[in-house]
C-alpha positions in Angstrom: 0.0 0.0 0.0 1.0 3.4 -1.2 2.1 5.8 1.6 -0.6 8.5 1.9 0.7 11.8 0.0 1.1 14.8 2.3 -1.2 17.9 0.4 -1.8 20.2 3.4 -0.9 21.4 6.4 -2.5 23.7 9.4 -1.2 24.3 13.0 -3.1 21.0 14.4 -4.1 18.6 11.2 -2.3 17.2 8.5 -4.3 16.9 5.3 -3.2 13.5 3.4 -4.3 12.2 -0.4 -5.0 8.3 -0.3 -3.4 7.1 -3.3 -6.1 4.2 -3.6 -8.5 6.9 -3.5 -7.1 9.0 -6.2 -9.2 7.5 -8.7 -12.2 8.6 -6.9 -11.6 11.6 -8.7 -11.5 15.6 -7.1 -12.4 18.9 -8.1 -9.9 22.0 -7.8 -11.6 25.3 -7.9 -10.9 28.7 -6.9 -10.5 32.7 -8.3 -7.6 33.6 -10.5 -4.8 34.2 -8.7 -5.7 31.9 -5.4 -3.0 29.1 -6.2 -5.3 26.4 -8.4 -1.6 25.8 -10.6 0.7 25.8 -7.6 -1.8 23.5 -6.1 -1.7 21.0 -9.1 2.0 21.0 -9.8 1.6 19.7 -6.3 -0.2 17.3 -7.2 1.6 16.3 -9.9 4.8 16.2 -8.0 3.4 13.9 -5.4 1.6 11.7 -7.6 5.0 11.3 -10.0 7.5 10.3 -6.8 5.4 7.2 -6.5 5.8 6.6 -9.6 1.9 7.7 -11.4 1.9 9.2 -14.6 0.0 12.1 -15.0 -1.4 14.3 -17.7 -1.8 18.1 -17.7 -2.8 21.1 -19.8 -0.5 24.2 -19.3 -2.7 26.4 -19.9 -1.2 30.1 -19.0 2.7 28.3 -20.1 3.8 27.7 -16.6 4.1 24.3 -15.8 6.9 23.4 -17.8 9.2 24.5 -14.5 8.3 21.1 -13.1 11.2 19.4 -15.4 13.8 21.6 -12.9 14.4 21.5 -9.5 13.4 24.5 -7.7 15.2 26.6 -5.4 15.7 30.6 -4.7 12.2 31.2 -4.2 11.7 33.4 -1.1 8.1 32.5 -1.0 8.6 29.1 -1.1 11.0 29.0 1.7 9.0 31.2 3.6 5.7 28.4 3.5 8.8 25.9 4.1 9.2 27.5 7.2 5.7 28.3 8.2 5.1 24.7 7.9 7.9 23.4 9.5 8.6 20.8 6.7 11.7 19.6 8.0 12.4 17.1 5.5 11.7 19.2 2.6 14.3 19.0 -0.7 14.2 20.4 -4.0 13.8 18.1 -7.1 13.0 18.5 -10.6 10.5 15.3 -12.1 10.5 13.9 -15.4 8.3 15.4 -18.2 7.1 15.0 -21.5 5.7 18.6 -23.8 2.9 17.7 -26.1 1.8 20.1 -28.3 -0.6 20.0 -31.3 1.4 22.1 -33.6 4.5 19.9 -32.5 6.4 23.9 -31.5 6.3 22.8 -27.8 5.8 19.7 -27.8 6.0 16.3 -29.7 2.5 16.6 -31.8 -0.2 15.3 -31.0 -2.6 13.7 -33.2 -6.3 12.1 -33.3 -7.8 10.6 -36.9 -11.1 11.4 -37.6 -12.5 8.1 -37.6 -11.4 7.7 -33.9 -12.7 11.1 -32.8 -16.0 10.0 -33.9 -19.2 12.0 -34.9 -20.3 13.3 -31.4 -17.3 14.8 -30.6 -16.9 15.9 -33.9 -20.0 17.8 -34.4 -19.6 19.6 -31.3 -16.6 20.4 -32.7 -17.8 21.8 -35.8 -20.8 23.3 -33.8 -23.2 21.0 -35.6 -26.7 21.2 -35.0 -29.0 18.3 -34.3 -30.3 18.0 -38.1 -26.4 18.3 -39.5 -25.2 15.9 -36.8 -27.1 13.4 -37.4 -26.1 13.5 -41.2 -23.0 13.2 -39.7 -23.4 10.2 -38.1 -24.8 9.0 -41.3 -21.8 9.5 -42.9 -19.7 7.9 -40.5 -21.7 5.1 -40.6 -21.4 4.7 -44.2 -17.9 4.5 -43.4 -17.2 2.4 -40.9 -20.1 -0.4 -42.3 -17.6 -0.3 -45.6 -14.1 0.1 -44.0 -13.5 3.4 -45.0 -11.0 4.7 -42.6 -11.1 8.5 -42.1 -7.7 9.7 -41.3 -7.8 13.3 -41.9 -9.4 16.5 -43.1 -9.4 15.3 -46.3 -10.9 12.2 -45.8 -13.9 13.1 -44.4 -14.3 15.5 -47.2 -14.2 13.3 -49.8 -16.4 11.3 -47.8 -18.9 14.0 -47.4 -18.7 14.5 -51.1 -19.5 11.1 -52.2 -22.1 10.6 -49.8 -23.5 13.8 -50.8 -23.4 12.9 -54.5 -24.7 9.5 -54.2 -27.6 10.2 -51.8 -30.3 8.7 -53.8 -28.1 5.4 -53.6 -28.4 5.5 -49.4 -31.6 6.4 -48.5 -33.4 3.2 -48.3 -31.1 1.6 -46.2 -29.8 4.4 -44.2 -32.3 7.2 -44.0 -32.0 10.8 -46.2 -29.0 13.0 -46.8 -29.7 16.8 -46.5 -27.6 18.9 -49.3 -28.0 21.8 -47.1 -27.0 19.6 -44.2 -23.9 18.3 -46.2 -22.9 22.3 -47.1 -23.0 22.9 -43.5 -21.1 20.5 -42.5 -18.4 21.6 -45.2 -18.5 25.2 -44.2 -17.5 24.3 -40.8 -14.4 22.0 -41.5 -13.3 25.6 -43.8 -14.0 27.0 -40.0 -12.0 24.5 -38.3 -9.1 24.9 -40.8 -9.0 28.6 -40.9 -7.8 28.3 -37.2 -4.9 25.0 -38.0 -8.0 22.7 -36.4 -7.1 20.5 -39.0 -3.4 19.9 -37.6 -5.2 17.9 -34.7 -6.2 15.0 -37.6 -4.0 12.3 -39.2 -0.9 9.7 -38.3 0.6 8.7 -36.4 -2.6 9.1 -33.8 -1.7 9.5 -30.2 -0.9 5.9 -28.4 -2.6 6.4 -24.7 0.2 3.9 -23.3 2.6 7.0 -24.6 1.1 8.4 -21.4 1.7 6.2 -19.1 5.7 5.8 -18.7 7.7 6.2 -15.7 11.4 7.0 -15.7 13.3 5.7 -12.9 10.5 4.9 -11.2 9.2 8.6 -10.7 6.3 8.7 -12.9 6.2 11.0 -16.3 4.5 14.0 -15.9 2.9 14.9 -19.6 2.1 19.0 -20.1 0.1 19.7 -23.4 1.0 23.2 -24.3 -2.4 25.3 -24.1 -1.9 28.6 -24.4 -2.3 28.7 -27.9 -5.3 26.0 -28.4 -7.0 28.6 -25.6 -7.8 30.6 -28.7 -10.2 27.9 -30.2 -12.0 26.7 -26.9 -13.6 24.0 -28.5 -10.5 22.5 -30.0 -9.3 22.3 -26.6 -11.7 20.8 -25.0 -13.3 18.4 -27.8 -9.0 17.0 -27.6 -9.4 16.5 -23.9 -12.4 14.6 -23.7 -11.0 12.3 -26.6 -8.0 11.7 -24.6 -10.5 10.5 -21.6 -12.3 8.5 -24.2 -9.5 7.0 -25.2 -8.5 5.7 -21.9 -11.7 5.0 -21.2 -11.8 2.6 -24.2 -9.0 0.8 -24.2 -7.7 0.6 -20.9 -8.9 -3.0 -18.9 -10.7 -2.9 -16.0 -8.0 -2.7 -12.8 -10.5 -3.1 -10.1 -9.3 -1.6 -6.7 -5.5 -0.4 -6.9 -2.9 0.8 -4.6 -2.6 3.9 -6.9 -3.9 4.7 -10.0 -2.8 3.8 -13.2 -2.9 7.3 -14.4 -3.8 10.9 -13.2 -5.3 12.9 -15.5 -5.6 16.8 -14.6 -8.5 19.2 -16.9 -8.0 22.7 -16.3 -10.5 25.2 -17.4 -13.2 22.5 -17.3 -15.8 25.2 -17.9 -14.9 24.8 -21.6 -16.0 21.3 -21.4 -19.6 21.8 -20.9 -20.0 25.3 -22.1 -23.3 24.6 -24.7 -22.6 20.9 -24.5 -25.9 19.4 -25.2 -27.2 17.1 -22.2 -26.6 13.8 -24.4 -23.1 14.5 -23.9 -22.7 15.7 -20.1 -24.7 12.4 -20.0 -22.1 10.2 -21.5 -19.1 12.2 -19.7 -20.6 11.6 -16.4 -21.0 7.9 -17.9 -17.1 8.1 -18.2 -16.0 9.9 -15.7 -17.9 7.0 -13.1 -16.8 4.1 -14.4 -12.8 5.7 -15.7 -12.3 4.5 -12.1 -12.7 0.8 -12.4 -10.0 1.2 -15.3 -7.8 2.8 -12.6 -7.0 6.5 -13.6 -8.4 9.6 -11.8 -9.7 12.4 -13.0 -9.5 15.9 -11.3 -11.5 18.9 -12.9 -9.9 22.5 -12.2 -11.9 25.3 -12.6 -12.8 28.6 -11.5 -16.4 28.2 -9.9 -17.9 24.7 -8.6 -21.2 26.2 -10.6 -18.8 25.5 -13.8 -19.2 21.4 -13.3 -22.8 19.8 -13.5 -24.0 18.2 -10.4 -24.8 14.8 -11.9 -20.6 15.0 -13.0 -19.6 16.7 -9.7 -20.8 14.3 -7.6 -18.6 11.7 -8.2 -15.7 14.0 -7.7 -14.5 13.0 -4.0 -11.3 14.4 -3.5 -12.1 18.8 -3.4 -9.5 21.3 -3.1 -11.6 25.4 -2.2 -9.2 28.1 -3.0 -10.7 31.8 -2.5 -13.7 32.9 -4.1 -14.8 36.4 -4.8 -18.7 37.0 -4.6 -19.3 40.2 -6.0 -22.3 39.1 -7.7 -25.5 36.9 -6.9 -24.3 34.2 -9.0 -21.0 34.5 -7.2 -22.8 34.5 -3.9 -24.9 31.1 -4.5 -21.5 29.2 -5.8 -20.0 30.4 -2.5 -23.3 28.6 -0.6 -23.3 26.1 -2.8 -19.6 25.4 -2.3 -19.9 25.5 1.3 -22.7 23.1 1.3 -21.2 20.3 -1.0 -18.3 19.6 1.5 -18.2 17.9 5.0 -18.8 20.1 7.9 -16.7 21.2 10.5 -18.1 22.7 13.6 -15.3 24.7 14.0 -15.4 26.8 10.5 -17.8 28.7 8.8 -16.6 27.3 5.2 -19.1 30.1 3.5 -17.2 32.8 5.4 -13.7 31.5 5.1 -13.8 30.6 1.1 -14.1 34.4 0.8 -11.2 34.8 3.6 -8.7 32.5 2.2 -5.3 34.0 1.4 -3.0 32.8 -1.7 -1.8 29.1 -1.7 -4.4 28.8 1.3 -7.9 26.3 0.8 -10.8 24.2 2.5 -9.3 20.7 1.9 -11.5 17.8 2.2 -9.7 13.9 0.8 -11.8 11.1 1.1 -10.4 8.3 3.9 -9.6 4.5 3.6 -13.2 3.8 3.5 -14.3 6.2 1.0 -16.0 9.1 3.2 -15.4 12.9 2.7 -13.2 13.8 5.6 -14.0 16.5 8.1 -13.2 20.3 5.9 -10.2 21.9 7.3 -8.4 24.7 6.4 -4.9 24.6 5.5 -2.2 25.9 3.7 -0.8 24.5 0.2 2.8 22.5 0.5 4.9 24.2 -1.6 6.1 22.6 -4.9 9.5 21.2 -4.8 10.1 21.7 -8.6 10.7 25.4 -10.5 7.6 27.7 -10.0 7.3 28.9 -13.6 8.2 28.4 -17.2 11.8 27.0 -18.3 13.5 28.5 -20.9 12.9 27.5 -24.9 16.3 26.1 -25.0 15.7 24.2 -21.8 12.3 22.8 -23.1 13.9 21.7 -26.7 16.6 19.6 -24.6 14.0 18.2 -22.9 11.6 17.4 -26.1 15.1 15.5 -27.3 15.6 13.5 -24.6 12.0 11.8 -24.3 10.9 8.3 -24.7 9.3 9.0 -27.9 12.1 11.5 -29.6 11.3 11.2 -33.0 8.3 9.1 -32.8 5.1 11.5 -33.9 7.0 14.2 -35.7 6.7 12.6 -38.7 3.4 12.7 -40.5 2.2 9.5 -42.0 -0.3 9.7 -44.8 -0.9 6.2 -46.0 -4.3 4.6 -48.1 -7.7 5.9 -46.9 -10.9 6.9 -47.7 -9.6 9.9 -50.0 -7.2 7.9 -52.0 -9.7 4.5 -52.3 -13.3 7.1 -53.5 -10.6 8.5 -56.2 -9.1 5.1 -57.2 -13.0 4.3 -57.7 -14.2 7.0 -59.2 -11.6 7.4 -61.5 -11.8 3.2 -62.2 -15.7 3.7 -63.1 -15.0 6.9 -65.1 -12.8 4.7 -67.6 -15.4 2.1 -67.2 -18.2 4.4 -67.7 -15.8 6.0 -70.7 -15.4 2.4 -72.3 -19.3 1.6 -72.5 -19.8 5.0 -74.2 -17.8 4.3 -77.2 -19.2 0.4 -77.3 -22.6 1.9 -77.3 -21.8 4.6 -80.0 -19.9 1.9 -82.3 -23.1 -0.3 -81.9 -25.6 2.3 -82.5 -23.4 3.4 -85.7 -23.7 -0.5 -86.9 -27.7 -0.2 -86.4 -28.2 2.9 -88.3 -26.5 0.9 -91.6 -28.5 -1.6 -91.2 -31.8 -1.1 -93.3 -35.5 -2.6 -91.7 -34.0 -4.3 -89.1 -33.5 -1.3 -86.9 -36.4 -1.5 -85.0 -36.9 -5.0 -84.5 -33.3 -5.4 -82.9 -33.3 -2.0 -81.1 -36.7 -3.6 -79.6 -34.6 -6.8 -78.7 -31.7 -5.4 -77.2 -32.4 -1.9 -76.1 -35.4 -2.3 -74.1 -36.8 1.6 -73.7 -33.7 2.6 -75.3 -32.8 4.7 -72.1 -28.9 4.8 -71.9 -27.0 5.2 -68.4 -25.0 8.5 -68.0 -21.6 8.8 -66.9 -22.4 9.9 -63.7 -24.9 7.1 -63.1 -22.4 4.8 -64.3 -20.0 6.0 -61.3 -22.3 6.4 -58.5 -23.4 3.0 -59.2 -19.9 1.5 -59.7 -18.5 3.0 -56.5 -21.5 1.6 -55.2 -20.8 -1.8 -55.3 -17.6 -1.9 -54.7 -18.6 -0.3 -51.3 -21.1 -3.1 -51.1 -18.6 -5.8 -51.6 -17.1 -4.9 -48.4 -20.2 -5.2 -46.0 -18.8 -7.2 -42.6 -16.0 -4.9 -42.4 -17.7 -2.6 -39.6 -15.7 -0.5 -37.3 -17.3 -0.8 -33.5 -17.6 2.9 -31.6 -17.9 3.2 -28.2 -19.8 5.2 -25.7 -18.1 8.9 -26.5 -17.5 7.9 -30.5 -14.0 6.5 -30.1 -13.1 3.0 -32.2 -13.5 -0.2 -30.2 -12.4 -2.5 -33.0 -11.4 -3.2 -36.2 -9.1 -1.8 -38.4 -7.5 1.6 -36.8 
């Protein structure tokens, strides 16, 4: 059994995190400015020396300090000495930068057939009509083995299926043109802000993750600062990551630690207009992530930011200050208050407003699972580099990882794009070849005097000839046909469960 992780400290209590209790997930919240990073790079640090691997966005570009030991940090020896941590030491942990433009980072990739049409039409702020047209088209795909790798892909996807409607509406419903052009416009959308650089190979491999390094666990930092500028970019990647882990990891049971620890600042983002079929689905996740042994902790300004149905599994909670200078601000300091376990001794609605940088309401669940008694306490201080490192510093480290050289190379290999053109351009010579056999044979009946219409009534039936485009739509047609029992299996947030990936 892992040693319980020391968090937080007052003049009387000691405030421990059970690792076998990590993955019963926890919620972070507090004002900007109140010490929600410090307080996760503390996290991070703990969880990582016994050797758990965590993930984390940096989203304000300073977390990448955690790769250097700290030290020189008058603050942090001050709390050092406030605390009386006797056997505190500086120490620098081992990281790995993500980053979807691969700048910061090794990139970091998702294909389209893996991100799936629910995430995918939030992404592309689909409405019910269009997203369900989507899902159409995704289905068309995976029933036929159509892989949808990239932008491209699904284009040519959308274009086919849109060209060819007539050909899928009996067995799967009708295709909207207007539905189709909608869903074009927004992929222009999504690549007029490099959205598009998040699709294609290699895709992400979630046991990239999950490495340790001399038995400390790696700490991965997705540089955020720039996805910030398209929310929904950021937070549509996120919750694939969780999918992801939620798909493919096997079920762990009750561990000593978790598997993995994943951290989701600015959560808000996450359920900002999501639709309630999908808060549904990522409470669906976020309860049953923990039989697969990782933890999830949500970070965000307000408590009000997290639905109740997805807050309530969150048992670990960390209250940093909150400012109520409005009456929404006022109820999410109740409400706040409310939500954790009380103690006699505090008025936790009073103090959340009185609470002092690096200082919180702490409440970790015990061995048996039960919020403990609400204390307040101050923050440990981190024992890495509070703030960023420097680009040269960051580049050493992006060349000494694990996977060095792994996902900076882009792969395009055979997919949807290149098999609709092979067919289309297969049925056009086809289409080309009965054309000229038609007009060689209608050439031999015109010199041929009184029998004309007896064999044009033989062979020709109504005489009504098959166009080129016909001739193509129906071609590609059954060659998709000929594939039927290659079908691609999704799971509950869109993500593939099987076949080919």
């Amino acid at each position: 059994m892992s040693e319980p992780l020391l968090i937080a400290k007052n003049d009387h209590t000691e405030i421990h995190l059970l690792p076998q209790m990590a993955n019963r997930h926890g919620l972070i919240t507090g004002a900007t400015g109140t010490g929600k990073t410090v307080t996760l790079q503390v996290l991070a640090e703990h969880f990582s020396a016994i050797g758990v691997p965590c993930f984390m966005s940096d989203v304000k570009g300073d977390l990448s300090g955690i790769s250097r030991a700290g030290g020189g940090n008058a603050k942090v020896e001050a709390r050092v000495a406030q605390l009386g941590l006797d056997d505190f030491s500086h120490s620098g942990f081992p990281v790995t930068f993500w980053d979807v433009w691969g700048e910061q980072g090794h990139p970091v990739r998702a294909t389209v057939s893996d991100m799936g049409p629910l995430l995918l039409s939030r992404l592309l702020n689909l409405n019910d009509t269009q997203s369900g047209v989507l899902h159409l088209v995704f289905k068309i795909a995976d029933d036929n083995g159509l892989l949808l790798l990239d932008m491209k892909d699904l284009r040519s996807m959308l274009q086919f299926v849109g060209d060819n409607a007539r050909s899928f509406t009996t067995e799967y419903g009708n295709v909207s043109a207007a539905s189709i052009g909608a869903i074009q416009r927004g992929l222009l959308a999504l690549e007029s802000q490099d959205g598009d650089r998040l699709f294609g190979e290699p895709m992400l491999d979630i046991h990239d993750l999950m490495q340790t390094d001399g038995g400390r666990g790696v700490v991965n930092i997705l540089a955020a600062d720039r996805l910030m500028a398209a929310p929904k970019v950021y937070s549509t990647l996120l919750l694939w990551l969780l999918s992801e882990l939620f798909e493919n990891l096997p079920e762990a049971g009750d561990l000593d630690k978790p598997k993995l620890v994943f951290f989701f600042d600015e959560a808000h983002l996450l359920f900002d207009d999501a639709p309630p079929a999908l808060v549904d689905k990522i409470e669906l996740v976020v309860r049953l992530i923990r039989s697969k042994g990782v933890g999830v902790f949500f970070v965000t300004q307000n408590p009000a930011d997290v639905p109740d149905k997805v807050a309530a599994q969150l048992g670990n909670r960390v209250q940093h200050a909150l400012r109520a200078f409005t009456p929404r601000d006022q109820k999410a300091v109740r409400a706040a208050a409310e939500t954790m376990r009380d103690n006699p001794d505090i008025d936790e609605a009073a103090a959340i407003m009185e609470l002092g940088v690096g200082e919180a309401l702490v409440s970790m669940l015990d061995a048996k699972g039960k919020p403990g008694i609400t204390e307040r306490a101050l923050i440990l201080p981190p024992q890495a580099q509070i703030g960023p490192i420097s680009p040269a510093e960051r580049s050493a480290t992006i060349r000494g990882s694990l996977i060095a050289g792994h996902y900076e190379k882009q792969v395009d290999r055979e997919s949807a794009h290149e098999i609709l053109k092979e067919r289309a351009a297969t049925a056009a010579a086809a289409a080309e070849t009965a054309a000229a056999g038609k007009a060689a044979a209608a050439t031999e009946r015109a010199g041929t005097q009184g029998a004309g219409g007896l064999l044009g009534g033989l062979l020709g039936g109504s005489g009504r000839r098959e166009g080129v485009a016909e001739a193509l739509a129906k071609s590609a047609a059954r060659a998709i046909g000929s594939q039927v029992g290659r079908s691609l299996i999704r799971g509950v947030l869109g993500s593939l469960l099987g076949g080919k990936r």
